[in-house]
VORO-643745 format. One record per residue (C-alpha): x, y, z negated; chain. Coordinates in pm, whole numbers, plus 50000, padded with zeros to 5 digits. Each point is the difference from the previous one (the first is absolute). Layout:
% VORO-643745
+-------+-------+-------+-------+
!    xx !    yy !    zz ! kette !
+-------+-------+-------+-------+
!     X !     Y !     Z !     A !
...
+-------+-------+-------+-------+
//
This chain:
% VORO-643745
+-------+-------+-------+-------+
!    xx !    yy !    zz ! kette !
+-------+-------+-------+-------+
! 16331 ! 16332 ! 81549 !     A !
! 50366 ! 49818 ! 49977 !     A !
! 49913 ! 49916 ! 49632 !     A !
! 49730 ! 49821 ! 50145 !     A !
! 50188 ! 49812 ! 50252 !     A !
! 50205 ! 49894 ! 49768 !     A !
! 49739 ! 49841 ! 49752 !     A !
! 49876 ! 49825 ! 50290 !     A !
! 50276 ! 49894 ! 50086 !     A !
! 50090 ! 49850 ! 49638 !     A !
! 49642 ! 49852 ! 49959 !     A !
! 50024 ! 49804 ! 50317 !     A !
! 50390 ! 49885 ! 49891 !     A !
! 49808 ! 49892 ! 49676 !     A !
! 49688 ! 49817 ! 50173 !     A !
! 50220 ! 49842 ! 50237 !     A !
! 50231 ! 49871 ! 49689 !     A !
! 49682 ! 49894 ! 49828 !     A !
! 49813 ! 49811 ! 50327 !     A !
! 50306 ! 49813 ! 49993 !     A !
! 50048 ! 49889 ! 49639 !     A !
! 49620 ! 49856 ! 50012 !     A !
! 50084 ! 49825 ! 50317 !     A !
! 50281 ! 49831 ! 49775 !     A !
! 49829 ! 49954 ! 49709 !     A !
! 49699 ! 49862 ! 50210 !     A !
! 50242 ! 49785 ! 50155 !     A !
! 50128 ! 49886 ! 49644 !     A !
! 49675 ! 49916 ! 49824 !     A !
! 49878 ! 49799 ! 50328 !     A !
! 50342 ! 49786 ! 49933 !     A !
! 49964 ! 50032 ! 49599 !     A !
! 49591 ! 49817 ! 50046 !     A !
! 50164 ! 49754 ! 50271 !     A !
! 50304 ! 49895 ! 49725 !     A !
! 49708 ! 49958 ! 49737 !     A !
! 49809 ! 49750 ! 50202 !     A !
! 50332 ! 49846 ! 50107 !     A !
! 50057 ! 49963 ! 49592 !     A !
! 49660 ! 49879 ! 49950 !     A !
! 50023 ! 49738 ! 50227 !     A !
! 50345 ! 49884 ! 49868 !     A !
! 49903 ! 49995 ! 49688 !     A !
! 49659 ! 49771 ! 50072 !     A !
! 50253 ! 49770 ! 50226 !     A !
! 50202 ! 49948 ! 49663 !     A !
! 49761 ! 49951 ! 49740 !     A !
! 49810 ! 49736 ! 50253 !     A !
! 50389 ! 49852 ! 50021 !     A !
! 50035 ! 49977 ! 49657 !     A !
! 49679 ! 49915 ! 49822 !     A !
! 49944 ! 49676 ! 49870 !     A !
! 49701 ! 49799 ! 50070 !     A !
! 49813 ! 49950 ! 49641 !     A !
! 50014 ! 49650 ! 49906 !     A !
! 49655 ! 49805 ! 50003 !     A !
! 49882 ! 49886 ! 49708 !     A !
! 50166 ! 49698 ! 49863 !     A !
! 50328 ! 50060 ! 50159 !     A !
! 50301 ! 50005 ! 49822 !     A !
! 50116 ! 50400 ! 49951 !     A !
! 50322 ! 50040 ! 50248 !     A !
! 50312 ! 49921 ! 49862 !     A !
! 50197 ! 50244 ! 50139 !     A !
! 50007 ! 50315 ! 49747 !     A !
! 50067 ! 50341 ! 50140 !     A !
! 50355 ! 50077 ! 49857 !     A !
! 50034 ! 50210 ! 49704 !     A !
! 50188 ! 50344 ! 50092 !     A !
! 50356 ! 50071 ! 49827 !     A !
! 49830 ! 50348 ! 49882 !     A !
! 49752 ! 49788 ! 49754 !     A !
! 50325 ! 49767 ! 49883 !     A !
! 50271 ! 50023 ! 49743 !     A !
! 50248 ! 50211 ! 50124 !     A !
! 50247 ! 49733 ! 49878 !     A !
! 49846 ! 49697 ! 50116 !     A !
! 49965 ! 50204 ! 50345 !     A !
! 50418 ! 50046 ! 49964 !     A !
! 50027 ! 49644 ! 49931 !     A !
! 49854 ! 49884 ! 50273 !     A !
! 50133 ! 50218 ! 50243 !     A !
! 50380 ! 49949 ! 49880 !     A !
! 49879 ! 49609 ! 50042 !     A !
! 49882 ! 50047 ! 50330 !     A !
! 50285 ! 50201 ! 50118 !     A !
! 50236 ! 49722 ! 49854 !     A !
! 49826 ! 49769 ! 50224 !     A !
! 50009 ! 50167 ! 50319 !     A !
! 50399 ! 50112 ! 49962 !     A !
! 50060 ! 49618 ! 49908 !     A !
! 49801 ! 49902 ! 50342 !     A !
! 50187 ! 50275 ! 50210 !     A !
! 50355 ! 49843 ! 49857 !     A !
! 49896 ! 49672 ! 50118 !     A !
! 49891 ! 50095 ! 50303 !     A !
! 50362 ! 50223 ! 50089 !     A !
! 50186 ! 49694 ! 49824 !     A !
! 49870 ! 49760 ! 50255 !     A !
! 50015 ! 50223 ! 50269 !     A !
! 50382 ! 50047 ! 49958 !     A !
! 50217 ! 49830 ! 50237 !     A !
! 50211 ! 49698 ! 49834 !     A !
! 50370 ! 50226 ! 49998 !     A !
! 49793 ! 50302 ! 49791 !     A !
! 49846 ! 49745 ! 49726 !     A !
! 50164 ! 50027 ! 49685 !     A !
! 50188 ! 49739 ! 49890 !     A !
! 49880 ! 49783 ! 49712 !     A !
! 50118 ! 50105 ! 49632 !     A !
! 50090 ! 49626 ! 49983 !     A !
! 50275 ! 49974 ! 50275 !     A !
! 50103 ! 50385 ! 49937 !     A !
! 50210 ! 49879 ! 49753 !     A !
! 50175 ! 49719 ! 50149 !     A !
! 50080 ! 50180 ! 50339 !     A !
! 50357 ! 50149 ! 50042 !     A !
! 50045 ! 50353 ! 50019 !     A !
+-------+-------+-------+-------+
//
């Protein structure tokens, strides 16, 4: 009679644990099919966003090319221009801090740092 009990006891620990774990995963699908048409619907916002209209017949094609991606270029023309580019922007950010200096924190000119007395 205990043993009994006892596997009753265990089998209604065990439906208990499993009633529960389908109430989560029931939970989790219902939020997994509600993400999915979330996704959809992104996804149909952005390709309406970024499709082009097709050009009528006669028109000029557009003239603005989609940009090539670095992973199709030469790896070295790909340096080049980024070493270029970063030259740029570092040369921009020095002009910008040299004219935001006050007047006292300028450096002097390499003309008149000769002539000035020590």
């Amino acid at each position: 009679m205990r043993g009994l009990v006892w596997t009753l006891v265990w089998l209604a620990i065990v439906a208990g644990c499993g009633w529960y774990l389908w109430r989560r995963l029931r939970w989790l699908w219902g939020r997994s099919e509600l993400l999915g048409e979330t996704l959809a619907e992104a996804e149909a916002l952005v390709s309406s966003a970024t499709d082009h209209p097709e050009p009528a017949i006669g028109d000029a094609p557009p003239t603005d090319a989609a940009p090539e991606l670095a992973i199709f270029r030469n790896p070295a023309e790909v340096a080049v221009e980024r070493e270029r580019l970063r030259e740029t922007l570092r040369e921009e950010r020095a002009a910008r801090r040299r004219a935001a200096l006050p007047a006292w924190a300028r450096p002097l000119d390499s003309t008149d740092a000769s002539e000035r007395k020590a």
